[in-house]
C-alpha positions in Angstrom: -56.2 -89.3 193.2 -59.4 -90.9 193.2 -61.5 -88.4 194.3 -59.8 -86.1 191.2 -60.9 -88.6 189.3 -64.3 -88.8 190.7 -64.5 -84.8 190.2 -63.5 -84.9 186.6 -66.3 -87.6 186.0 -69.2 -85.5 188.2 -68.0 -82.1 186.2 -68.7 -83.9 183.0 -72.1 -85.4 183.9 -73.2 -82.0 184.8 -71.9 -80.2 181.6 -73.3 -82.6 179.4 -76.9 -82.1 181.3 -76.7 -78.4 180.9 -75.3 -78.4 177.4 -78.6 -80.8 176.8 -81.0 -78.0 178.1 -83.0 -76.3 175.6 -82.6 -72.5 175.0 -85.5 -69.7 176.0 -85.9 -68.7 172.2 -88.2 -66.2 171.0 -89.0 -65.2 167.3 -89.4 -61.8 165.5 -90.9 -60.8 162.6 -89.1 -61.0 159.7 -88.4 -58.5 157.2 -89.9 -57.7 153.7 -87.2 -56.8 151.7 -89.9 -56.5 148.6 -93.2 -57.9 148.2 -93.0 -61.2 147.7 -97.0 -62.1 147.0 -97.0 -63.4 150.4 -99.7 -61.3 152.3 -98.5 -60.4 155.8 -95.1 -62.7 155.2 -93.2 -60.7 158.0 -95.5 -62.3 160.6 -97.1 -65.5 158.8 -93.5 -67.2 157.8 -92.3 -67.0 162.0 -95.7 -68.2 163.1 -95.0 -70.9 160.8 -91.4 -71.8 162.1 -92.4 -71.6 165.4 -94.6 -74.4 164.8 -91.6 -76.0 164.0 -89.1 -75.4 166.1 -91.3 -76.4 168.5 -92.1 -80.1 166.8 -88.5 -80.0 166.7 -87.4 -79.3 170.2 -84.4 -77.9 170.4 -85.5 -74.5 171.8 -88.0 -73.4 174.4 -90.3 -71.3 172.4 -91.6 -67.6 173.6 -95.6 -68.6 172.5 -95.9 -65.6 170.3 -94.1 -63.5 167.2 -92.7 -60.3 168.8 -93.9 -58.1 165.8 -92.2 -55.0 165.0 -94.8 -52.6 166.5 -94.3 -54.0 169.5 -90.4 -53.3 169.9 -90.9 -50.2 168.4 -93.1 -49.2 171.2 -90.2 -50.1 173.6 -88.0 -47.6 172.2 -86.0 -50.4 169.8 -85.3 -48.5 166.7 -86.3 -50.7 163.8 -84.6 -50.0 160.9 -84.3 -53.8 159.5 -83.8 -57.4 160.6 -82.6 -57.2 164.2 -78.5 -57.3 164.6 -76.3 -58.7 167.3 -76.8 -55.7 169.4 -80.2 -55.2 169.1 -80.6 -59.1 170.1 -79.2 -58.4 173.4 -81.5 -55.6 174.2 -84.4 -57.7 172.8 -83.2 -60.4 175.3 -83.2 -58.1 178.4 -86.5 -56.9 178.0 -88.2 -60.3 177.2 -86.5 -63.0 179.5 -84.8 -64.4 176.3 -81.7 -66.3 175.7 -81.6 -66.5 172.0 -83.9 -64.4 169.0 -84.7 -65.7 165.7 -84.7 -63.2 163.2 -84.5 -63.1 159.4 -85.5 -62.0 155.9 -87.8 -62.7 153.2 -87.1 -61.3 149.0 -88.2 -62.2 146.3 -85.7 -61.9 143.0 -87.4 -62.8 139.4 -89.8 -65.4 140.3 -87.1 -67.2 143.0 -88.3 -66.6 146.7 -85.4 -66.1 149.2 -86.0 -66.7 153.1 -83.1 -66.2 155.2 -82.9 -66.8 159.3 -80.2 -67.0 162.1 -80.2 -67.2 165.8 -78.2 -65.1 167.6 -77.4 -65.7 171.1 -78.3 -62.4 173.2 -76.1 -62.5 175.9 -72.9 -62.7 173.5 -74.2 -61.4 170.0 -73.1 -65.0 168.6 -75.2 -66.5 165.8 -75.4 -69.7 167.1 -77.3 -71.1 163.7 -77.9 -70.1 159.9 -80.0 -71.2 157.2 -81.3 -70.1 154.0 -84.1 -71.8 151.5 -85.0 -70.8 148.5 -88.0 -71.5 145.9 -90.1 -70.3 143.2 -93.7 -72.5 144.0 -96.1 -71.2 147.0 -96.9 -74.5 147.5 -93.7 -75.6 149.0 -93.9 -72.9 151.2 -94.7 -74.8 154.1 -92.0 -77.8 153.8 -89.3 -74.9 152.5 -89.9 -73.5 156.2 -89.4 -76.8 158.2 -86.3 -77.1 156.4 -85.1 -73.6 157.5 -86.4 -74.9 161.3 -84.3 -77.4 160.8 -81.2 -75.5 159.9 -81.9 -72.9 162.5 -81.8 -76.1 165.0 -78.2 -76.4 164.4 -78.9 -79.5 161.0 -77.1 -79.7 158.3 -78.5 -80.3 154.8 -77.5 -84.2 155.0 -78.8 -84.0 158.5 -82.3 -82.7 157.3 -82.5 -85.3 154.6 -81.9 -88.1 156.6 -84.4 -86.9 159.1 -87.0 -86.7 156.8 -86.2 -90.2 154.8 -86.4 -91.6 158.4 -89.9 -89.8 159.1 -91.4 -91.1 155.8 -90.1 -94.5 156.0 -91.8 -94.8 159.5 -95.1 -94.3 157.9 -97.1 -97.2 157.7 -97.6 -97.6 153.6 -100.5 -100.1 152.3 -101.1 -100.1 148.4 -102.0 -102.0 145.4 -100.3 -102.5 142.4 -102.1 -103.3 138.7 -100.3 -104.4 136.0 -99.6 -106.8 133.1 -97.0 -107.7 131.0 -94.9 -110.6 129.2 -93.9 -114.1 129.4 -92.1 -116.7 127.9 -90.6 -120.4 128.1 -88.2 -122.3 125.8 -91.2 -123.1 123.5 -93.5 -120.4 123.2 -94.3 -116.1 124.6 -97.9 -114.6 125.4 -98.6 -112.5 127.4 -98.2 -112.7 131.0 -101.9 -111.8 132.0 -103.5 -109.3 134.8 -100.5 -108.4 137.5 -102.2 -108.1 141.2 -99.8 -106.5 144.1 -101.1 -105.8 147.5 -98.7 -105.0 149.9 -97.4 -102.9 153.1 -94.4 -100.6 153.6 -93.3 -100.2 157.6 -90.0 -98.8 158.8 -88.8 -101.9 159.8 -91.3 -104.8 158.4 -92.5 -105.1 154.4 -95.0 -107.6 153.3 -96.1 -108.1 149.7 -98.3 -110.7 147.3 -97.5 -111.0 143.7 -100.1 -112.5 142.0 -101.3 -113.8 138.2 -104.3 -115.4 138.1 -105.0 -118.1 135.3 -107.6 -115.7 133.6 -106.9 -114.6 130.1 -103.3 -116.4 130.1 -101.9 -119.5 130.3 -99.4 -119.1 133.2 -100.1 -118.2 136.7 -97.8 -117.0 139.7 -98.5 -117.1 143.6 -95.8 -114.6 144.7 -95.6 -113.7 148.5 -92.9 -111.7 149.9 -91.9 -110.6 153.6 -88.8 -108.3 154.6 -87.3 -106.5 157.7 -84.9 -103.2 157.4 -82.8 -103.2 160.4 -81.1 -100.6 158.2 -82.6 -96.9 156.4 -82.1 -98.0 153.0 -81.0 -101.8 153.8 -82.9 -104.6 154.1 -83.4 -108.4 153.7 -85.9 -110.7 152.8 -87.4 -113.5 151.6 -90.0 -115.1 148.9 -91.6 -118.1 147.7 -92.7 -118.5 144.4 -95.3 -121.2 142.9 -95.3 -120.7 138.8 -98.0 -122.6 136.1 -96.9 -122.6 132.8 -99.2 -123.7 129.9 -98.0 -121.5 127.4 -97.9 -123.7 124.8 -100.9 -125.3 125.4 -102.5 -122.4 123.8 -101.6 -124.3 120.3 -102.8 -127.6 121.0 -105.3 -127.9 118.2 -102.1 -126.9 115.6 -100.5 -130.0 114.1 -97.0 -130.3 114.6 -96.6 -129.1 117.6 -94.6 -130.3 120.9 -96.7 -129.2 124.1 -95.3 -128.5 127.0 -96.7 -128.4 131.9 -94.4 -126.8 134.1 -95.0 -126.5 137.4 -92.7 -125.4 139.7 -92.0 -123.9 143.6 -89.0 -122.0 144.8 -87.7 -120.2 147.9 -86.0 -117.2 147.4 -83.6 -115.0 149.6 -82.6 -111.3 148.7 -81.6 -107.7 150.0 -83.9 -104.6 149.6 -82.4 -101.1 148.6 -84.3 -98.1 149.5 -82.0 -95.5 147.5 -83.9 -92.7 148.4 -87.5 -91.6 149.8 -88.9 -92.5 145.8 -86.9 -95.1 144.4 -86.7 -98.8 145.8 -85.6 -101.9 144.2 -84.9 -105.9 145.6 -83.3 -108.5 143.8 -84.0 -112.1 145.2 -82.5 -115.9 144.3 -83.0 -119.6 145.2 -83.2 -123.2 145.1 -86.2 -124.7 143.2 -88.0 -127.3 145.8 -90.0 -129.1 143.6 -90.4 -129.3 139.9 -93.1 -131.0 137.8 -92.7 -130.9 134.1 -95.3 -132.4 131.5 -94.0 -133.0 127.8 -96.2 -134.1 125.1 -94.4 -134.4 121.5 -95.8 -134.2 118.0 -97.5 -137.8 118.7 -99.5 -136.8 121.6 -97.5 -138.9 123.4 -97.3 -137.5 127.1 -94.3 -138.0 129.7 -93.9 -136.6 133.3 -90.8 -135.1 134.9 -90.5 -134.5 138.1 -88.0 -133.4 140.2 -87.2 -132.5 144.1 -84.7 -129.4 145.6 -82.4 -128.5 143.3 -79.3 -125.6 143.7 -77.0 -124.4 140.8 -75.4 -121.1 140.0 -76.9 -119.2 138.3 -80.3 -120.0 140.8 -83.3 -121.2 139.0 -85.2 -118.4 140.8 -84.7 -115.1 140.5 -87.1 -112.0 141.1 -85.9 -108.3 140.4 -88.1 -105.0 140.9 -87.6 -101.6 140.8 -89.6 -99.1 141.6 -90.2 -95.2 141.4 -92.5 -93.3 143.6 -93.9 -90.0 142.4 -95.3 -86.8 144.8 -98.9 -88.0 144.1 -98.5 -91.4 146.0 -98.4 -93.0 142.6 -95.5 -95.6 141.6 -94.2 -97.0 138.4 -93.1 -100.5 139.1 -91.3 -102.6 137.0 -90.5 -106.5 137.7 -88.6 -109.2 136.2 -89.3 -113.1 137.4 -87.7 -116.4 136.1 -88.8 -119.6 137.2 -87.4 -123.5 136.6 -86.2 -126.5 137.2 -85.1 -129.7 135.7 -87.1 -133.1 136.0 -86.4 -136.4 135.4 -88.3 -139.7 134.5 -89.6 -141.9 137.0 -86.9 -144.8 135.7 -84.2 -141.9 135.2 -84.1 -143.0 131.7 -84.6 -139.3 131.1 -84.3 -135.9 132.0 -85.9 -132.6 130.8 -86.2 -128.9 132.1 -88.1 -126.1 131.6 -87.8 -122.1 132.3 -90.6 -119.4 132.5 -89.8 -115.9 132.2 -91.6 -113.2 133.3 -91.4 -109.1 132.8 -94.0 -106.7 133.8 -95.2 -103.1 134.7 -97.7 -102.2 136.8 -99.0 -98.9 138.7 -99.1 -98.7 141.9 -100.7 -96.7 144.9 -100.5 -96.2 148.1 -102.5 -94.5 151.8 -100.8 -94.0 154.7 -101.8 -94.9 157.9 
């Protein structure tokens, strides 16, 4: 019984190495239904998919396009896109386990490029695909979709393929932008927006910043996170705000003034919806609050205040952003900061909120 057993196991480590072992494959030229302002498309479009297939792997590639001239000259009668039977002849003569062969029409201003694999020893067509377009320029990513179809991928397959090649680019960027701001007493705007940051496949790192020029708040806004997921992730923040919003009316009679200083840590998640659109939301505890009050008399009193936690948090960041073909991003961010301070006798207790919302443009290199 156990050497049954030990027999089943062997047979099934050895069919699972064969079934891993990459097909001798070779590629014909395709056919020109109609002229499709491709020059030479027959024979440009395989070389192209050979490329690849190869990057691609799941084939062992003949190195050339067996062009129609060529089987013609072997007595193959040509009359189209090479059938089933025509595969297996194809096969014999060239050593070849499987032939990729297809089509190419174009139909109003839509380009149509069809392909299959067919298996030459059985006539199966072992893999489909078809892509179709109207811009020359997406030629060339149109075909490594078909390679990947013809690899056995489906179209969720593909996508997920390519959202995990991009996302394991190594992204670094800025961000300009500007915006507005407000506390309980007053609104301005919220000054010159300054994002540097880097965008890994597993690790993101980010600075928010608003300097005190041309404004009277400022933010110090750093951000790390880590993606053990595609489009999950988590992270965290720290933010250090300077209000002096209403500072900017001093000189005007009547007036309560208001200093709030403030310093938060923040925890979130990170959604990477897709290849172009990403968002976060983050929220936390304020650690230290310092709140400066100065009423119509000029008198001046201090509040200060150590780690405080309510619901809703004090601090809250939220961002979402869009990525566009040209490496260019629209980015748009919303920030509250607070806390609550009290005297130094407890006698008295104030707080104080600063809300920020902002757009900025964004680009990024790849490394």
């Amino acid at each position: 019984m156990k050497k049954i057993i030990l027999v089943f196991f062997l047979t099934l480590i050895i069919a699972g190495f064969l079934s891993g072992e990459e097909i001798t494959t070779g590629i014909v030229e395709f056919e020109e239904k109609n002229d499709t302002g491709i020059d030479n498309a027959g024979v440009i479009i395989p070389e192209v998919l050979v490329s690849h297939l190869k990057n691609i792997g799941t084939y062992t590639l003949s190195e050339r396009v067996l062009l129609k001239k060529v089987l013609e000259e072997q007595a193959l009668q040509m009359s189209g896109m090479i059938d089933e039977e025509m595969a297996g002849e194809v096969g014999k003569l060239f050593g070849l386990e499987a032939i990729v062969t297809g089509s190419i029409m174009k139909i109003g201003e839509e380009i149509t490029i069809s392909g299959r694999v067919i298996k030459t020893e059985t006539g199966e067509i072992i893999a489909s695909g078809t892509v179709e377009f109207s811009d020359l320029d997406m030629l060339k990513e149109n075909l490594e979709k078909l390679a990947y179809f013809l690899s056995g991928y489906s179209e969720d397959d593909y996508k997920k393929v390519k959202l995990s090649y991009k996302l394991s680019k190594n992204n670094y960027g800025v961000r300009l932008g500007s915006g507005y701001a407000q506390n309980h007493n007053d609104a301005g705007s919220s000054g010159l927006l300054l994002s540097l940051f880097y965008q890994g496949e597993k690790f993101g790192a980010e600075f928010n910043g608003i300097p005190p020029i041309m404004t009277n708040v400022a933010l110090v806004n750093p951000v790390v996170s880590f993606f053990p997921f595609a489009h999950l992730g988590f992270g965290t923040s720290f933010i250090f705000c300077s209000d002096e919003l209403s500072k900017a009316d001093k000189d005007e009679l009547g007036e309560d003034h208001w200093h709030g200083e403030y310093m938060s840590v923040l925890f979130g998640i990170n959604l990477r919806a897709s290849e172009a659109l990403r968002g976060s939301i983050y929220m936390g505890p304020t650690i230290d609050t310092r709140i400066v009050y100065e009423d119509e008399a000029n008198v001046e009193k201090e509040y200060t205040e150590g780690f405080q936690f309510e619901f809703p948090p004090p601090a809250i960041t939220l961002d979402a952003e869009y990525w566009f073909p040209n490496n260019m991003s629209l980015r748009f961010m919303f920030i509250m900061a607070g806390g609550d301070g009290t005297l130094e006798d407890g006698s008295d207790e104030e707080g104080m909120t600063t809300l920020f919302l902002t757009l900025s443009l964004g680009y990024k290199f790849s490394l």
